[in-house]
KOLTI-463869 format. One record per residue (C-alpha): x, y, z. Coordinates in steps of 0.1 Angstrom, whole numbers, plus 5000, padded with zeros to 4 digits. Layout:
BEGIN
XYZ
...
END
This chain:
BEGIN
132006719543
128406709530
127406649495
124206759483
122006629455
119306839436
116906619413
113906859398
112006559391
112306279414
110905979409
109905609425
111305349405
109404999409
111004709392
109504429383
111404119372
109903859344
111303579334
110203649293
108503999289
106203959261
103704229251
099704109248
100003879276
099503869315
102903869334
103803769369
106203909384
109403699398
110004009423
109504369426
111004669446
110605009449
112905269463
113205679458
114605759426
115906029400
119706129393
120506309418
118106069448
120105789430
123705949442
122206049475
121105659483
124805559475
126605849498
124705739524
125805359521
129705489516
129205669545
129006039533
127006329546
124306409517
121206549517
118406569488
117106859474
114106849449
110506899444
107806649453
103906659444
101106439456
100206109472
103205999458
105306219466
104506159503
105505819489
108605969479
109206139513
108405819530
110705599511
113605859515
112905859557
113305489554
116405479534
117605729564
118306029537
118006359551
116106529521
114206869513
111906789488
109907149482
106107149467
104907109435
101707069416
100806729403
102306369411
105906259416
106506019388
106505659391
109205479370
108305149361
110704949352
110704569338
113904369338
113504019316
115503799333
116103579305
117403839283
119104089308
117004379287
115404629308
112804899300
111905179317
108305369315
107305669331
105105999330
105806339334
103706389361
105106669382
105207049375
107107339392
106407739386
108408019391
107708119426
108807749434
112107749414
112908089431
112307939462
114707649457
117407879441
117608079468
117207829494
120507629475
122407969479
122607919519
122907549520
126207439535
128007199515
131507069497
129707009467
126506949450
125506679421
122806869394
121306539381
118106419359
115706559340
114006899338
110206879345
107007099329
107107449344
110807479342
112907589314
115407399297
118407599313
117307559345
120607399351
122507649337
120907929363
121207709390
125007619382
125608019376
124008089411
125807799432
129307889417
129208249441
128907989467
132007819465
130407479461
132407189439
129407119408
128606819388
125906829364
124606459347
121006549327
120406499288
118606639261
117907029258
118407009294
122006929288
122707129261
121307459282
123107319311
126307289298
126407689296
126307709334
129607539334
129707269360
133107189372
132106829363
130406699338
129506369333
127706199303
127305899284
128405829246
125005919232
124606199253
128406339242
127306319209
124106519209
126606819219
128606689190
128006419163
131206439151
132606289184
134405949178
134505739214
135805439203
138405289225
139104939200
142905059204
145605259223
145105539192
141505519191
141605609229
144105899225
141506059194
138906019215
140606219243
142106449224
138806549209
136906549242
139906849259
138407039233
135607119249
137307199286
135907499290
133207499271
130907219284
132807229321
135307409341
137307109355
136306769337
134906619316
133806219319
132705989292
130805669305
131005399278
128805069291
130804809291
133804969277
134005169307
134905539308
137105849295
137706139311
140106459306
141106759330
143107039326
146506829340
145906499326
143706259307
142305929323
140705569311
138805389333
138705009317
135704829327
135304519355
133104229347
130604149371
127503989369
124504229362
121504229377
119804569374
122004859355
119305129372
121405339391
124705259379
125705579366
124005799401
126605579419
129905669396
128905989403
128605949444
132405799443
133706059421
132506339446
133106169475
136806049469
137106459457
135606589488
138006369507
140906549488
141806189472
143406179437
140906229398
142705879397
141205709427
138305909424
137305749387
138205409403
135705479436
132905609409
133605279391
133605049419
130505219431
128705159399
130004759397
128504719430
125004899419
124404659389
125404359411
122104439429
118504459428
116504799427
117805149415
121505289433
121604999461
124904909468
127004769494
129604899515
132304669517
131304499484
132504879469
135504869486
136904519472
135504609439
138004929443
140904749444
140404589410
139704919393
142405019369
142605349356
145305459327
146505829337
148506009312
149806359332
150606679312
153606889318
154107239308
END
């Protein structure tokens, strides 16, 4: 079954690696890399490596955008990148070795009108698909609920949704309903400060979850998943609650990380497998990600032992 990605505002990410970033002073490099980028390019890159059927919807603009086209081609990612006016971004991203920090700069450089979201909308509506996964950021020209109309269109088709954006972006998007959403801690909270997502003990968990059904719904139709760093990840469906606990592996680049938890999710789902197995394919996509350099690259079989150490807690509600 295919799985399609939509990213508004893709993006090239090129990492640099120092061994001490210090501002004022002339750097050079250990390595660099660049590959096609944004949320939903990010999930795309991973599919393909797991062996799924994806293609990438989104705008491109620009020199770089052809960039972006050719990078895509490369990766062998059947895409349909529509035009825009400006530039497709270019992330920059610089990873100090020495510290593990990384920081990410980039421009909003791209900008879609109306006649081009139309387009898009209407050329999602025939796409053949399982499922689709809404991802990133909203760029000038569109407004914030883009999501939201996009998510209220795709649902006449029948397709599976999962929408993973922030800001006002999010907050508009959330109205659309995805069957999925996934978001971070910080991200939860900007829906609702009160939200307490600590997980230091069994009854921290069970608040945490509790609080989060609340909003089944509201902010989605199906699920809801929390990703929490390195204290891995909550979720809660209609039938059940779920914590994902972490694995420790090394960390090389966390860009990407969450595009891939989102690729296993969907896939295992498409392939009718269990919310269960499907947090612990998301997670063992995302362990692989951060194990290697550059944004969403992971590896196949490296996935697929990481899988087996996944555990995830599953606490099923009976009528």
């Amino acid at each position: 079954m295919t799985i399609l990605t939509l990213t508004l505002n893709p993006a090239i990410d090129h990492v640099l690696w120092v061994d001490h970033f210090q501002l004022g002073h002339t750097l050079r490099a250990t390595s660099e890399t660049r590959t096609p980028s944004g949320k939903g390019v990010g999930s795309s890159l991973v599919l393909h490596e797991l062996g799924a059927d994806t293609t990438a919807f989104g705008f491109a603009a620009g020199l770089t955008g052809s960039m972006l086209t050719a990078l895509l081609d490369q990766a062998g990612i059947p895409h349909e990148l529509l035009a825009a006016s400006g530039e497709t971004r270019i992330a920059t991203l610089i990873v100090d070795q020495h510290s593990g920090l990384q920081s990410t700069v980039s421009a909003a450089t791209l900008r879609v009108d109306e006649p081009g979201f139309t387009h898009l909308l209407d050329r999602l509506a025939t796409a053949s698909a399982w499922g689709i996964i809404c991802a990133g950021s909203v760029p000038p020209g569109l407004p914030a609920d883009a999501y939201a109309t996009i998510l209220r269109r795709l649902h006449a088709t029948n397709l599976v949704t999962l929408l993973d954006t922030s800001g006002a972006a999010l907050s508009a998007g959330v109205t659309g309903l995805p069957h999925v959403l996934k978001i971070n801690a910080d991200e939860a909270r900007s829906l609702d400060g009160d939200l307490a997502l600590s997980v230091a003990s069994a009854l921290d968990v069970r608040a945490a979850l509790d609080q989060l059904r609340r909003y089944l719904g509201r902010w989605a139709r199906e699920a809801i998943v929390v990703t929490l760093g390195r204290d891995g990840a909550l979720a809660v469906r209609p039938d059940g609650d779920y914590r994902v606990h972490p694995l420790n592996v090394p960390v090389v680049s966390t860009a990407g990380a969450g595009d891939a938890l989102n690729a296993g999710l969907m896939l295992a789902l498409s392939r009718g497998e269990s919310w269960s197995a499907a947090l612990a394919w998301g997670t063992a996509a995302a362990s692989s990600v951060v194990m290697n350099a550059g944004t969403a690259v992971c590896q196949r079989r490296q996935v697929e032992e990481l899988y087996r150490q996944v555990t995830v807690e599953e606490i099923i509600f009976h009528d």
